[in-house]
Residue frames as a rotation matrix with the C-alpha (Angstrom) as fourth column:
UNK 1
0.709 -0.481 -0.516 -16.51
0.698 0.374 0.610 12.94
-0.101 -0.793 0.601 -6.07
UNK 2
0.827 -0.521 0.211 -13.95
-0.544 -0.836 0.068 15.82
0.140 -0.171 -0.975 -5.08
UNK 3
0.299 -0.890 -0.345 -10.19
-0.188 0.299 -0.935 15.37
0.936 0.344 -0.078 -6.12
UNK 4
-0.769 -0.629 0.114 -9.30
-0.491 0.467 -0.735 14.57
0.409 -0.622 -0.668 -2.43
UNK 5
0.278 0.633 0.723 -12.06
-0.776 0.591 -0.219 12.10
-0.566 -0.500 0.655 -2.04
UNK 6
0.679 -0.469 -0.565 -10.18
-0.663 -0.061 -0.746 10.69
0.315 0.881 -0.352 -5.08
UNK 7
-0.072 -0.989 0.133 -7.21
-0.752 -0.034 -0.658 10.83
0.655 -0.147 -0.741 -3.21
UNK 8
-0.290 -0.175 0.941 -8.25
-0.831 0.533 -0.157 8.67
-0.474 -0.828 -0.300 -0.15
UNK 9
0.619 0.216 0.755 -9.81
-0.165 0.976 -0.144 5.94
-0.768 -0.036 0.640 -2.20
UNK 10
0.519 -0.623 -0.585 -6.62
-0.438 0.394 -0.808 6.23
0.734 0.676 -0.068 -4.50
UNK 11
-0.392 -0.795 0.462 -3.94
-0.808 0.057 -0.587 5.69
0.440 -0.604 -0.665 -1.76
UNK 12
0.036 0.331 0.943 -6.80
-0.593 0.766 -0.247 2.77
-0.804 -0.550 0.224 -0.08
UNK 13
0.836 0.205 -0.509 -6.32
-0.548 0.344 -0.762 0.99
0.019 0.916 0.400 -3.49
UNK 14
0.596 -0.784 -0.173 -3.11
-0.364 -0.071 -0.929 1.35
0.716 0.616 -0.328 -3.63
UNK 15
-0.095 -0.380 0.920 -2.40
-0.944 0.329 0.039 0.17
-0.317 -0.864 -0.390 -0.23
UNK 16
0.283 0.264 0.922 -4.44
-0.241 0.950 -0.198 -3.40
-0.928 -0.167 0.332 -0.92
UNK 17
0.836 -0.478 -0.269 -2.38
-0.146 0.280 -0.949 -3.82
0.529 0.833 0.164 -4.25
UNK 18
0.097 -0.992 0.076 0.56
-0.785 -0.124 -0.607 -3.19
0.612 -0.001 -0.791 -2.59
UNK 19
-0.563 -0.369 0.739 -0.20
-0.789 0.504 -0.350 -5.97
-0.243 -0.781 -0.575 0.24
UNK 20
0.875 0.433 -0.215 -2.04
-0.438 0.522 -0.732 -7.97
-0.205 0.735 0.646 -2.61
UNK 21
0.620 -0.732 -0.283 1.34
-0.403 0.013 -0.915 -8.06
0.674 0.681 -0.287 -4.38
UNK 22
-0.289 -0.872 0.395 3.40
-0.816 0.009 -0.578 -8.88
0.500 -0.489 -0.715 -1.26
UNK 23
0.109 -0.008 0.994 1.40
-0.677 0.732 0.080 -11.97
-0.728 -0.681 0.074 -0.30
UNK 24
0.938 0.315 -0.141 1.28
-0.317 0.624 -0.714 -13.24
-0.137 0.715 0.685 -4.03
UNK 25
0.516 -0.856 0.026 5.26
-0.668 -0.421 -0.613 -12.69
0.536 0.299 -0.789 -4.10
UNK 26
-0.180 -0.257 0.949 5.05
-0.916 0.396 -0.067 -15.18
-0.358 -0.882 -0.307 -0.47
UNK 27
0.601 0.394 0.696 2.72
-0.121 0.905 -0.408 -17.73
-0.790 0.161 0.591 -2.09
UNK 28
0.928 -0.369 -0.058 4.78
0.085 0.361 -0.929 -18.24
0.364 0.856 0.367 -5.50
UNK 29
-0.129 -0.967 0.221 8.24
-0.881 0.009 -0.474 -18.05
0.456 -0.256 -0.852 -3.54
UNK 30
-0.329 -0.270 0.905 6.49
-0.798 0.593 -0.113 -21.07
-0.506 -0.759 -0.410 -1.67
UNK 31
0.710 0.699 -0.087 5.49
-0.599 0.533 -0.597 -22.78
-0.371 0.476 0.797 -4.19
UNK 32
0.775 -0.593 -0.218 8.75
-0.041 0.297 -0.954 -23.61
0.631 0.748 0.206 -5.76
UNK 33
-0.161 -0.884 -0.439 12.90
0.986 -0.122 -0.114 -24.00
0.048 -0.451 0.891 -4.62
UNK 34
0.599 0.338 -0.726 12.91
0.489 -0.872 -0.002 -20.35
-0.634 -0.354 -0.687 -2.68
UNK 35
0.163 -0.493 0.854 13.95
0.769 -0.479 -0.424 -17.55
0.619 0.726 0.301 -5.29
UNK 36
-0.481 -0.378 -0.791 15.40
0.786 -0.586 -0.198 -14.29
-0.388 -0.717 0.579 -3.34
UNK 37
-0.925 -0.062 0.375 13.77
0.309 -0.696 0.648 -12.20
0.220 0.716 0.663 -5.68
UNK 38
-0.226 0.795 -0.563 10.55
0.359 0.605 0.710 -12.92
0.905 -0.042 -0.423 -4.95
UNK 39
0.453 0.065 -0.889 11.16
0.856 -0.312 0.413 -12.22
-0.251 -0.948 -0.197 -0.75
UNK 40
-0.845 -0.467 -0.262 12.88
0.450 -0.884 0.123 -8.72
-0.289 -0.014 0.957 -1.94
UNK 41
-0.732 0.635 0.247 9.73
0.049 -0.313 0.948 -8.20
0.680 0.706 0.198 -3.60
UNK 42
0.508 0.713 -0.483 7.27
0.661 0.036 0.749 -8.89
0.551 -0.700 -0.453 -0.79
UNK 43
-0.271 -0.479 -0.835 9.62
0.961 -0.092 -0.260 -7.22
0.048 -0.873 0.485 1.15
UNK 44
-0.943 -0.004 -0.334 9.56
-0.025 -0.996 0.081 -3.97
-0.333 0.085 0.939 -0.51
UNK 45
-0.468 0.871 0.149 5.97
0.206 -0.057 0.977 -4.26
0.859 0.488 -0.153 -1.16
UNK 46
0.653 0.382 -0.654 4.66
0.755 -0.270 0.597 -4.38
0.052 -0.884 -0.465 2.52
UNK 47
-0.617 -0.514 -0.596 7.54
0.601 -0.796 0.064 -1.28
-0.508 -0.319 0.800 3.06
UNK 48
-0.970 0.028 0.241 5.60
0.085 -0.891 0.446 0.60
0.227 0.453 0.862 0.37
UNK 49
0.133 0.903 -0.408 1.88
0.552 0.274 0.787 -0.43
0.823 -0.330 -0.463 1.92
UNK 50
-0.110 -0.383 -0.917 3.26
0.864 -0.493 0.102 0.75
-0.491 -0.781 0.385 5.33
UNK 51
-0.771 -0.619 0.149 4.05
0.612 -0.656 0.442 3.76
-0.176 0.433 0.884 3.60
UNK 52
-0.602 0.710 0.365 1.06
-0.025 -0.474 0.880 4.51
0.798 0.521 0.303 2.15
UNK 53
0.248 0.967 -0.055 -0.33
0.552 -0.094 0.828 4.21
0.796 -0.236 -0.558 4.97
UNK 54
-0.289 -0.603 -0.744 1.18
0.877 -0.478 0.047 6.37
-0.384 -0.639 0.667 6.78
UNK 55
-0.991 -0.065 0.116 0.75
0.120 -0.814 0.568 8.73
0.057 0.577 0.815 3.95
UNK 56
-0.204 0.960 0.193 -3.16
0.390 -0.101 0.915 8.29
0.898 0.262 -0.354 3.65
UNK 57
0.056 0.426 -0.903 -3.15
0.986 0.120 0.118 8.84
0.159 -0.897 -0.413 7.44
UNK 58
-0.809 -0.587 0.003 -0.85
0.560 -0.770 0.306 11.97
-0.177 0.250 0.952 7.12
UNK 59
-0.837 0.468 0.282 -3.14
0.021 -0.488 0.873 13.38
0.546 0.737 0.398 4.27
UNK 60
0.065 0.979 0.193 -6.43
0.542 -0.197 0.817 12.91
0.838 0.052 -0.544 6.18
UNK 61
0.149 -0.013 -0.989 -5.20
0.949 -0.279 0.147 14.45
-0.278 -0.960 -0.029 9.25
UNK 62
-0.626 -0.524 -0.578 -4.23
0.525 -0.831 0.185 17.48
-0.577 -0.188 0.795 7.35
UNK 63
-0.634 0.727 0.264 -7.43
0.147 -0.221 0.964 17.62
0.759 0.650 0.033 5.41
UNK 64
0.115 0.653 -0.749 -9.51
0.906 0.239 0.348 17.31
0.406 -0.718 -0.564 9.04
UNK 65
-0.086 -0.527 -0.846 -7.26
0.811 -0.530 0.248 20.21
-0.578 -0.665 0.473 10.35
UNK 66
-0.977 -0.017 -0.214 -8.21
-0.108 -0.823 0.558 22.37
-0.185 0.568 0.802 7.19
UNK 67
-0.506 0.836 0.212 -11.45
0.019 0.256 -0.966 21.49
-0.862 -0.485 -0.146 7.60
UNK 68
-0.582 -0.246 -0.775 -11.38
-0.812 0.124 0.571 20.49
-0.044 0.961 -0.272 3.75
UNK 69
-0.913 0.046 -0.406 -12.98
-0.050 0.974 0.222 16.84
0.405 0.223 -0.886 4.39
């Protein structure tokens, strides 16, 4: 596998951790009396999922356009 085939199934990992991480953060804030931490966490977790995707989109569009992929 070539370092930017790598790259797209790093960043698709790393999305579904990040929105892994932001639904466990929902389910264990409901589980209990509601902790703020917890929703700051999910929060910034989907912000950094978003993100990455964006980025992964970014990154293959400029691999397509160097005809690299």
């Amino acid at each position: 596998m070539s370092l930017k085939g790598f790259h797209i199934v790093f960043i698709t990992f790393s999305t579904l951790l990040a929105f892994g991480i932001g639904i466990w953060c929902l389910w264990v804030n409901s589980l209990g009396p509601s902790i703020p931490s917890y929703t700051v966490g999910a929060g910034i977790s989907f912000a950094a999922a978003v993100a990455l995707i964006i980025y992964g989109c970014w990154f293959w569009r400029k691999m397509k356009r160097l005809r690299l992929l």
